[in-house]
N, C-alpha and C positions, 0 to 999 in steps of 0.2 A: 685723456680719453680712454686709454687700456685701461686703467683703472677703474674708470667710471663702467666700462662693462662688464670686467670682475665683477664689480660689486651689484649690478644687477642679474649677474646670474648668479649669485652666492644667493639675491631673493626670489630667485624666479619662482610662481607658483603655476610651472607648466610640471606634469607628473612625468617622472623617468620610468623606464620602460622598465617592468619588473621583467628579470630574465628566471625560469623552472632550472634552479638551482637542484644540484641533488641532496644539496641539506632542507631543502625546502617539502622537495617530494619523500624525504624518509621523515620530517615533522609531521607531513599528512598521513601518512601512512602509517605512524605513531599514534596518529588521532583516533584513525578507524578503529586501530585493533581495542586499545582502550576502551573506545564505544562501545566495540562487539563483547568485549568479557564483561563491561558496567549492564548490558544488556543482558546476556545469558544469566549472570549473578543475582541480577533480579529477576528473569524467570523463575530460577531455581528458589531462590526465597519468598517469592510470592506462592511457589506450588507449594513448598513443605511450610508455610508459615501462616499462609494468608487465608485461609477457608477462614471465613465468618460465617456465623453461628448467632440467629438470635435467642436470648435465654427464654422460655415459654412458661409460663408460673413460679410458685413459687418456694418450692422444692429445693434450690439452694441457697435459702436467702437463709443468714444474712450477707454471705458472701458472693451472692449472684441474686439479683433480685429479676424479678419479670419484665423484659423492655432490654436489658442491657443486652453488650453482643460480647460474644467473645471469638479470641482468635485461638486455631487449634492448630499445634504441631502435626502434620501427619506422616512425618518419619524419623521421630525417635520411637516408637513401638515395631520397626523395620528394624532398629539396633540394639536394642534392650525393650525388657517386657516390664508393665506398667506394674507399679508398686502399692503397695497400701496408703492414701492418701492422696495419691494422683486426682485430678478432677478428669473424669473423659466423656468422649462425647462419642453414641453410638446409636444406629437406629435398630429399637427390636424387633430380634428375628430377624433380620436380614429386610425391613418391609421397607424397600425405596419409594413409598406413598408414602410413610410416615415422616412427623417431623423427627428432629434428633434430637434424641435425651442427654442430658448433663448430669453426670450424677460421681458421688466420688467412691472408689474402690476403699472395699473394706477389710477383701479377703482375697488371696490370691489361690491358683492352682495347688491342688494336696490339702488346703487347710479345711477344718471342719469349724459349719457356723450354725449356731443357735441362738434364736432369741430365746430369753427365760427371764418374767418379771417385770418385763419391759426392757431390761440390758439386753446388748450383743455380748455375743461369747461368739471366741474366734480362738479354736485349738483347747475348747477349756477354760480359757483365760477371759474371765468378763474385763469387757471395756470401760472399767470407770472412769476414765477421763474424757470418754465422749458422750457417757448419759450425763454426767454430770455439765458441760460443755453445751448440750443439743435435746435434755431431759429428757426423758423414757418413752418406749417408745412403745405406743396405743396396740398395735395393731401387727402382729408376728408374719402373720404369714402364711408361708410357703416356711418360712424359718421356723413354727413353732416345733417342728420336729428337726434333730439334727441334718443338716446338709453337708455330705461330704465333695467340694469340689474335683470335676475333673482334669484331665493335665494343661487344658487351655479356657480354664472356665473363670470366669472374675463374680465378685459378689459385688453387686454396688447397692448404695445409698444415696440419696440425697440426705441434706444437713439440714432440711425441717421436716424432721420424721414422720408429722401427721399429715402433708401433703404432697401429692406425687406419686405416680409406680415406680417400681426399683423391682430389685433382684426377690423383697417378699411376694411381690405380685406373680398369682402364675401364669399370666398371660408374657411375662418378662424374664424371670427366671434368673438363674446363673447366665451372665453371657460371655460366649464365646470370645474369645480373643480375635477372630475373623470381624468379627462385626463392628469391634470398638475402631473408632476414625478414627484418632488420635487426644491426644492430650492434652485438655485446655490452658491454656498459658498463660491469658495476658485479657484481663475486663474492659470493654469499651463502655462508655456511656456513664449517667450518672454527674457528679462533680468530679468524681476520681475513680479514674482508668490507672489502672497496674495489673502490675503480676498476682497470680491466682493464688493464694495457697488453702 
């Protein structure tokens, strides 16, 4: 008979009282803080990473075509300043009614740029591997006479030279390094989404 009621409480399926252990309340309280840093980490990486950008013509195709969106860094130019080649994204003039332009930097602060021929000249130096890359380019500018950049002034392009404002437009100009948002990074849309270069 002891036996027999061993062995029905070895199957009993009444539940045993959980007792708040203090290994139990340092698990939970291992959870939260987890949660709270998984939480702030994605703030932080949604604020410097996540601005989406949709691209508006087609001014840098073939690398961005009209319809795609892209996502924009907007604190690595907080740590370093944006390079020749960079794609960025900024609105002219500072105009918060405007949408934002996408275009890629060609010339940075100090350097002198000219168009001549239809080539970019940057310091003197024609750019033949981007007329020949992006062909000649129609229409100078604001560039047909030399432009000497200031200490926080970028020259940009886009990469279909015959449509779009950029930096030869003078309603656009050199811009300032206050106005660029940041640095485009990463193409959505399309069949394939990647990194920008």
């Amino acid at each position: 008979m002891r036996a027999h009621r061993r062995r029905m409480q070895e199957f009993s399926f009444r539940e045993k009282k959980k007792i708040l252990t203090p290994e139990l309340v340092r698990e939970i309280l291992s959870w939260i803080v987890y949660t709270l840093i998984a939480i702030f980490f994605a703030f932080v990486f949604v604020t410097a990473f996540g601005l989406r950008l949709p691209v508006s013509g087609g001014s840098m195709s073939p690398v961005l075509e009209n319809g795609d969106g892209v996502l924009v860094d907007r604190l690595v130019y907080r740590v370093v300043d944006p390079v020749r080649g960079d794609v960025v994204a900024f609105q002219p003039n500072g105009n918060q009614k405007s949408h934002y332009y996408i275009k890629r930097v060609m010339a940075v602060p100090g350097d002198r740029v000219q168009i001549k021929n239809g080539v970019l000249y940057v310091n003197g130096e024609a750019d033949l591997e981007d007329a020949m890359a992006r062909g000649t380019i129609q229409d100078a500018g604001i560039a047909e006479k030399e432009l000497v950049l200031g200490e926080d002034e970028y020259f940009v392009m886009g990469d279909e030279r015959s449509s779009g404002e950029d930096s030869r437009s003078a309603n656009v100009g050199p811009i300032a390094q206050s106005l660029i948002v940041g640095r485009c990074w990463f193409r959505l849309g399309r069949e394939e989404s990647g990194l920008i270069r």
